[in-house]
N, C-alpha and C positions, 0 to 999 in steps of 0.2 A: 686370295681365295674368294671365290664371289659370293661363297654362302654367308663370310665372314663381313664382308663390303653390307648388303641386307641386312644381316641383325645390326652389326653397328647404325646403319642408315633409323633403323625399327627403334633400337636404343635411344638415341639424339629425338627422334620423333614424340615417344614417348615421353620425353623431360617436356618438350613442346608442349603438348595435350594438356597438361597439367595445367598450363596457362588459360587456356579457352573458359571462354565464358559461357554460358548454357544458352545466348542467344547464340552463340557461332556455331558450337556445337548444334543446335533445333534445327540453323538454317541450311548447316549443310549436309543433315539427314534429309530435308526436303532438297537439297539440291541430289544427293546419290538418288530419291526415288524418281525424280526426271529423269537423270540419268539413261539407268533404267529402261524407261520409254522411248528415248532417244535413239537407244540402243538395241531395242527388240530386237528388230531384224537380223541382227548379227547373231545375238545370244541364242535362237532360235534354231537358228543355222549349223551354228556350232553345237548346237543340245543334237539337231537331227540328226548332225555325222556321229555321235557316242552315243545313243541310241542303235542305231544300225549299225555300227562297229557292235556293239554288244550283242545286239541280237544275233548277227552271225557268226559269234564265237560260241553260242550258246549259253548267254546269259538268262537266269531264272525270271520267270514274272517278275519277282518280289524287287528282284534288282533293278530290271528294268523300270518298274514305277516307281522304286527310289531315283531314279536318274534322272527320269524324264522332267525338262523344267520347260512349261507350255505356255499358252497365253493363261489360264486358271493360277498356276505357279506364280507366275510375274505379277498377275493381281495379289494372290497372297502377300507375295511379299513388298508391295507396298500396301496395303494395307497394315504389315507387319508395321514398317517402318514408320507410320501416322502413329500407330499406335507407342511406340517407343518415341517418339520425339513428344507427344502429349506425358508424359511421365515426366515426374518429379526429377530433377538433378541429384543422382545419388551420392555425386560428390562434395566434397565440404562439408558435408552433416557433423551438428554437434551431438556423438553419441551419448556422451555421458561430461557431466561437470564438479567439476569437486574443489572449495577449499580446503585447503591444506593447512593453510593460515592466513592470518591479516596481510594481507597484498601476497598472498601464494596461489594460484589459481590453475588449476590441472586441469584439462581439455582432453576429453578422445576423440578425432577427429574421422570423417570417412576419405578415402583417399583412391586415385586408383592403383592397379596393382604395379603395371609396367608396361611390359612387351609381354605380348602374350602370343604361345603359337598353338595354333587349332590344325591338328595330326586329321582326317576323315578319309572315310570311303564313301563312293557312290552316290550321297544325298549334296548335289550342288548347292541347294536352297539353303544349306549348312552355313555357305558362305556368305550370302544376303544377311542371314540372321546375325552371325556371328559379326560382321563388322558395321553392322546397325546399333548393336547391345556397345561396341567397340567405342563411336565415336560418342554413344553417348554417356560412358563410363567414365572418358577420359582416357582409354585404354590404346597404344597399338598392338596390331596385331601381324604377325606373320604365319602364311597359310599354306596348307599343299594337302590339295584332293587326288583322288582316288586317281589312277591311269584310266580305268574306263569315264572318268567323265572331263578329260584333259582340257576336252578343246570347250567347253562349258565355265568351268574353271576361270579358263584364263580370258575369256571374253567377257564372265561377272566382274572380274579383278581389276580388268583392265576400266571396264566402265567404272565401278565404285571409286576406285582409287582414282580418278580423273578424275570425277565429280568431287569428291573432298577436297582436292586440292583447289581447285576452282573454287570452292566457299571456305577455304582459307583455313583447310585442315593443313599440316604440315607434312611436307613431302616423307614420306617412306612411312606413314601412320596405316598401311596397309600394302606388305611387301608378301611375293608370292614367292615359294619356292616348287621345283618343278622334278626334280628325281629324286629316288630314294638315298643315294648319296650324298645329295644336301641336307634329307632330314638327318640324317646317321653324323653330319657335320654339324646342325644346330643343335642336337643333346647334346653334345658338349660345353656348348660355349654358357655354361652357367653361371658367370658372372654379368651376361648380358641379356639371357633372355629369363621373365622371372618367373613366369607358369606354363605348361604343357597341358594341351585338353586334346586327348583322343577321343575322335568319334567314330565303333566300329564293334568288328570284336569280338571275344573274349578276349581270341590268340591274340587280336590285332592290338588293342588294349594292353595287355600284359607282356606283349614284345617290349611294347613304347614302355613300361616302367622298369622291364629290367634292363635296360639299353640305355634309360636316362640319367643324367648327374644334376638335370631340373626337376624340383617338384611336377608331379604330372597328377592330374584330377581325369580319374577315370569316367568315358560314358562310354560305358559298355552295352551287351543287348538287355531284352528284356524276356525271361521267363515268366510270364505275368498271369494269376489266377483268377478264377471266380467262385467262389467257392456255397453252394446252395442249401441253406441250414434246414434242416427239418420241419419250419416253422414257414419255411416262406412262400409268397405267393405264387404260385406257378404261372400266371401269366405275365408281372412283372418279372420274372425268374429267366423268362425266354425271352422277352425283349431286349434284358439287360445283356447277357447271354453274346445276343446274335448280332448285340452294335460292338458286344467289344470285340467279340472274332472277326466280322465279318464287314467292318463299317469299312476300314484300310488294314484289310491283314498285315501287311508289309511293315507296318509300324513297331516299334519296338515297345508302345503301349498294347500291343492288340492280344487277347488274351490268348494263350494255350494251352492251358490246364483248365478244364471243368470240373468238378472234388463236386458230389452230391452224398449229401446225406442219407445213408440207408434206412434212416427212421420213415425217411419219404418218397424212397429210389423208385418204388414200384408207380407211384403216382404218377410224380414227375419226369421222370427218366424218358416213358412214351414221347411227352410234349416236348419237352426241350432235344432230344435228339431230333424230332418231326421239324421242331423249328430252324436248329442247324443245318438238317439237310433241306429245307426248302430254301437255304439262303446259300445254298451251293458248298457248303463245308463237309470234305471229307472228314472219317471219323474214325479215332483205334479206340476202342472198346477195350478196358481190363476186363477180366474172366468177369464178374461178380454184374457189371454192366450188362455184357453181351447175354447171361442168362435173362437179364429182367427182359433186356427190347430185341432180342435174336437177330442173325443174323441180315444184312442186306447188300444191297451192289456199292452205297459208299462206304462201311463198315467193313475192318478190321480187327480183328481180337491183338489188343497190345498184351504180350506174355511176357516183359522182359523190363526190368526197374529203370529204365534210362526216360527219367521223367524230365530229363532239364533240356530236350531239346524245343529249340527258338525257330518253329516253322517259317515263319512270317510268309504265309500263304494260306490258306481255304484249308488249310485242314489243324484235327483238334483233338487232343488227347482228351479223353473219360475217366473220370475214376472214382466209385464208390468208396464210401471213407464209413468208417462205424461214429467219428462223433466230433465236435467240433474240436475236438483236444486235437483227433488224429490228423484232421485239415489243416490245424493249424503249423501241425510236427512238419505233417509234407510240405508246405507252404516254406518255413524256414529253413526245410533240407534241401529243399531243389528247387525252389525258388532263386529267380538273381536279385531281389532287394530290392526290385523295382515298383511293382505299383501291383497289389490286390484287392480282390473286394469280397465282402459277403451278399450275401443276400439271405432279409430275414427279417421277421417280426419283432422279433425278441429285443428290448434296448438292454438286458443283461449279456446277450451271446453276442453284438453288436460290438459292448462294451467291452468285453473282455477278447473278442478277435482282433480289434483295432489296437487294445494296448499290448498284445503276447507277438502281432505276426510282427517279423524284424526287417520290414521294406517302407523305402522313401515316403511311397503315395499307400496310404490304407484309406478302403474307402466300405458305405456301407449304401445297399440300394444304387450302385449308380456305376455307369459305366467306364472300366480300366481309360478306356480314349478320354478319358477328362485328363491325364497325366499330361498335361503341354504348357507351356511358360506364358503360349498363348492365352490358354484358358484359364488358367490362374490370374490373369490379368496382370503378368509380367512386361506384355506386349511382345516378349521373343522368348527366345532360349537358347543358350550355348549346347543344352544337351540335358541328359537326366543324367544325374550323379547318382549312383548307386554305392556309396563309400559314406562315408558320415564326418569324416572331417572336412571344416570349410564350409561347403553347401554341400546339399542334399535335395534329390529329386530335381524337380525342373530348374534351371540354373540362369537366371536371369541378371538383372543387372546388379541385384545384393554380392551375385558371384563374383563377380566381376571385380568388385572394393576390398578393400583392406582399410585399414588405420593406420594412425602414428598419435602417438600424445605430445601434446603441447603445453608446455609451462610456462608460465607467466609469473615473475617474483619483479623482487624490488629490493635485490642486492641480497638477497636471504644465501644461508651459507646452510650448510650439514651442523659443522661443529657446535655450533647453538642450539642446534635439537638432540646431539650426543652428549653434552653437559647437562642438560637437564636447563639452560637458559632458556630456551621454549620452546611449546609444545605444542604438537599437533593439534586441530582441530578436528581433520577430515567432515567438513560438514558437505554434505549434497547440494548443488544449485540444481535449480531450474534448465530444462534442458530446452536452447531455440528452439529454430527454426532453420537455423542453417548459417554457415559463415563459421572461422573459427572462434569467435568471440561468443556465439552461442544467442 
């Protein structure tokens, strides 16, 4: 079976990885981003034909700029990948140290996790990041994007994975698989591959966990709010507003919910609609909205509860709320858990939005698009996690690690500490710098 030939290949890889030193690792993150360069012309090529394959099936804007990977693209992602090779080696960290007794010494150590397969749709660039975050975790990885961006795909892959091997990654540290029959054949094989990340979604997300027998860490979309307290400044109110709709709708940080406080709807409501619509954002207006600003040519009256939908395009749901209590109810009913924000004077309604709303990223003053692994100063991201076990929100290379403990004695036995012969100390060491010895 050749899906089973690839993980095993991914598996053995993997043990490999573990070995590398963070110069090997550093140097042959700057060799994939040559790569890369090397390779434009092909990737390019290959981007134009799934591009124009989609366009003429009638693919949406929003997919289409998810897809598209250009000269801007390729700079991103090297830049991404400078910035992931300047980071700290996440692996070997001494997390925690503890005597236990006189020559008993207990280590939690950071580690990577294994083989890891990244499930996505649509966003190639997925794949830059993902096996950027990969070698420098210590991690492999095996991968399979979307059919609309095949031949994208397999020309990133093809470059990456040759360039690691070349700086003395080990062969199959980045294995691709290529139809949905192969993914349907690597959920199973859960004694070899040891985490599942979908990137996509809802359905496409929640297919992959009820079909899996691997842990799977969901990045699903993102229903993401902005929420305008009665207190706040109406013209940072619009700016913030119109970078998170409207900066890259397409994004699964870009907001679609607008919640305005009715203590201030009649003020603000005018300006922050003027402002969306000067920034090309269509608009459905709840009843309570469309009375304060009436009707217009981008303007729709929304009359119907289905507040969880993920435009990821120019247009923006409205909706007056009577009080930060009720922003905050809509926010954790139909919200996905991803990233919101307020806006507002107040450091008490600030205080109490940030710790009630129940998503990844809560922010105050500032815009939903700050949610990126990037801007966090991860230097990448596998995805945003919207689940709370493991990581949460942007998923960088902390995601990417696990542990193991390690003990260190000098012949010590149980029996001697179940007689009461002797006893624990449990005292706390000082924690390195890194190494397992600490």
């Amino acid at each position: 079976m050749v899906t089973l030939e690839k993980v095993e290949a991914g598996a053995a890889a993997a043990r490999a990885m573990t070995r590398l030193s963070r110069g090997i690792k550093d140097d042959a993150l700057r060799r994939l981003a040559l790569g890369l360069r090397e390779r434009a012309a092909e990737i390019y090529e290959a981007n134009e034909a799934d591009v124009s394959s989609a366009r003429a099936s009638g693919a949406s804007e929003a997919i289409l700029s998810r897809l598209a990977y250009d000269g801007k693209k390729l700079e991103e992602s090297i830049a991404m990948i400078d910035a992931v090779a300047r980071l700290p080696d996440p692996s070997g960290r001494t997390l925690e140290s503890r005597r236990l007794d006189d020559g008993l010494v207990l280590r939690r150590v950071s580690c990577p996790i294994g083989l890891v397969a990244l499930i996505f749709e649509s966003r190639p660039d997925a794949l830059v990041q993902m096996a950027a975050l990969a070698v420098k975790s210590g991690d492999a990885i095996i991968v399979k994007g979307g059919r609309e961006a095949e031949r994208t795909n397999r020309a990133l892959a093809d470059a990456l994975s040759a360039s690691g091997v070349e700086a003395g990654l080990p062969e199959g540290w980045l294995g691709r698989l290529e139809t949905r029959d192969e993914v349907a054949e690597l959920l199973a094989l859960d004694r070899l591959v040891d985490l599942v990340i979908p990137r996509g979604s809802n359905e496409f997300v929640r297919r992959i966990i009820e079909t899996s027998r691997i842990p799977v860490l969901g990045h699903a979309g993102g229903v993401c709010h902005v929420y305008v307290h009665g207190d706040a400044d109406v013209g940072m109110a619009a700016r913030l507003v119109v970078d998170s709709k409207a900066q890259y709708p397409a994004a699964c940080n870009a907001a679609e919910v607008l919640l305005v406080d009715e203590a201030s709807a009649r003020s603000t409501l005018p300006e922050l609609v003027g402002a969306l619509e000067g920034a090309g954002v269509a608009l459905e207006l709840c009843p309570r909205c469309m009375a304060v600003v009436g009707p217009g040519p981008t303007r729709t009256l929304k009359d119907d509860d289905d507040w969880s939908v993920e435009y990821l395009s120019l247009r923006m749901a409205l909706r007056v709320v009577g009080s930060i209590e009720e922003a905050i109810a809509h926010i954790n009913r139909y919200g996905s858990g991803h990233t919101d924000a307020i806006v507002c004077s107040s450091d008490e309604a600030a205080a109490r939005f940030m710790a009630e709303v129940d998503s990844a990223s809560v922010y105050r003053n500032a815009s939903t698009r700050f949610a990126d692994g990037y801007r966090y100063g991860l230097g990448a991201e596998v995805g945003i996690s919207t689940g709370k076990l493991h990581a949460r929100g942007p998923m960088g290379l902390e995601g990417l690690q696990t542990y193991k403990w390690l003990l260190e004695g000098e012949g010590h036995v149980v029996s001697e500490y179940a007689s009461g012969a002797r006893r624990f100390v449990h005292e706390d060491l000082p924690v390195g710098k890194g190494g397992v010895r600490g």
